[in-house]
N, C-alpha and C positions, 0 to 999 in steps of 0.2 A: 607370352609369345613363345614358341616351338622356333629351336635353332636345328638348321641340316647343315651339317659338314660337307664343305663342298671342294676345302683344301686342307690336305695331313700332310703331315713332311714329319719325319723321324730322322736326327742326327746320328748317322751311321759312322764307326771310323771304317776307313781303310788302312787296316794293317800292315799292309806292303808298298804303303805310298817312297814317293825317292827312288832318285838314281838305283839304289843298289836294294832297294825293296826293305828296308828296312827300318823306316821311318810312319809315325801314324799322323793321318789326316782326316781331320772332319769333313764330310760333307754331307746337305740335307737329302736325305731319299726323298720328294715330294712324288703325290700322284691327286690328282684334278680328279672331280666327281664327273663322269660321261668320258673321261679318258680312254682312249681305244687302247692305245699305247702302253709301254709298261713304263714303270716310276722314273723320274729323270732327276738325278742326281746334280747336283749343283755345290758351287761353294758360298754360295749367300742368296738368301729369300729375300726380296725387298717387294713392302707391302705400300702404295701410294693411299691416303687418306679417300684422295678424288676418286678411285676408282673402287672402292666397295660403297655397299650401299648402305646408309642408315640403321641401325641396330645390328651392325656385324659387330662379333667377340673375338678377341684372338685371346688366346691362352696356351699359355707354356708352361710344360708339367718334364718334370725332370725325373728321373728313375729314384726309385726308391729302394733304399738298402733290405737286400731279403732278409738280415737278421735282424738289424733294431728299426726300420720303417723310415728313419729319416730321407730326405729329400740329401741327393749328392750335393756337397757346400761347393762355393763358385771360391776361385782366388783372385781377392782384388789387388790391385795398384792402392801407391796413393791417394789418386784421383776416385778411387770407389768405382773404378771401370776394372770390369772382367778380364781378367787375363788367361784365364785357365779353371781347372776345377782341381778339387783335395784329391789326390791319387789313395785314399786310408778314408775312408768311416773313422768316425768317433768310435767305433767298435770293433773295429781294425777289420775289415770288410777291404778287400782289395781291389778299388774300381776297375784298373788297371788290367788285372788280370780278369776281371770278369769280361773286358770291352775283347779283348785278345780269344776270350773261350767264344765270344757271343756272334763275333765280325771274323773271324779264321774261317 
């Protein structure tokens, strides 16, 4: 079976988020396949089981470091819930400054 993407969303920061513009916040860029409109940014995708149909996939692909390939590590809690992600590659790749070069 042949899958079409008919919903992308890319986790963009805003680097100027806060009162005083100096604060980063996530939100998803989404854009709908037949969308006339341009991308609408959001703070949360919520995906209901009901409402897609039989054989849909969702996947989630995280950036990968240009020098050694790994996928960005997530930082857990206790509980093994995502709190954030490693600001350093294992190869000292600086996520951080790369989100600031890439969303400025």
């Amino acid at each position: 079976m042949n899958h079409r993407t008919v919903l992308r969303a890319e986790v963009v920061a805003d680097i100027y988020a806060g009162p005083n513009c100096d604060q980063v916040k996530n939100l998803f860029r989404a854009h709908a396949d037949g969308d006339m409109d341009e991308s609408i940014d959001s703070a949360d995708i919520v995906l209901k089981c009901k409402e897609l149909p039989p054989g849909t996939i969702i996947e989630v692909r995280y950036p990968a470091c240009p020098a050694c390939g790994l996928a960005r590590l997530d930082t857990l809690d206790a509980s093994k819930k995502i709190i954030g992600h490693a600001s350093k590659c294992e190869c000292s790749f600086d996520w951080d400054k790369w989100a600031q070069d890439k969303y400025s």
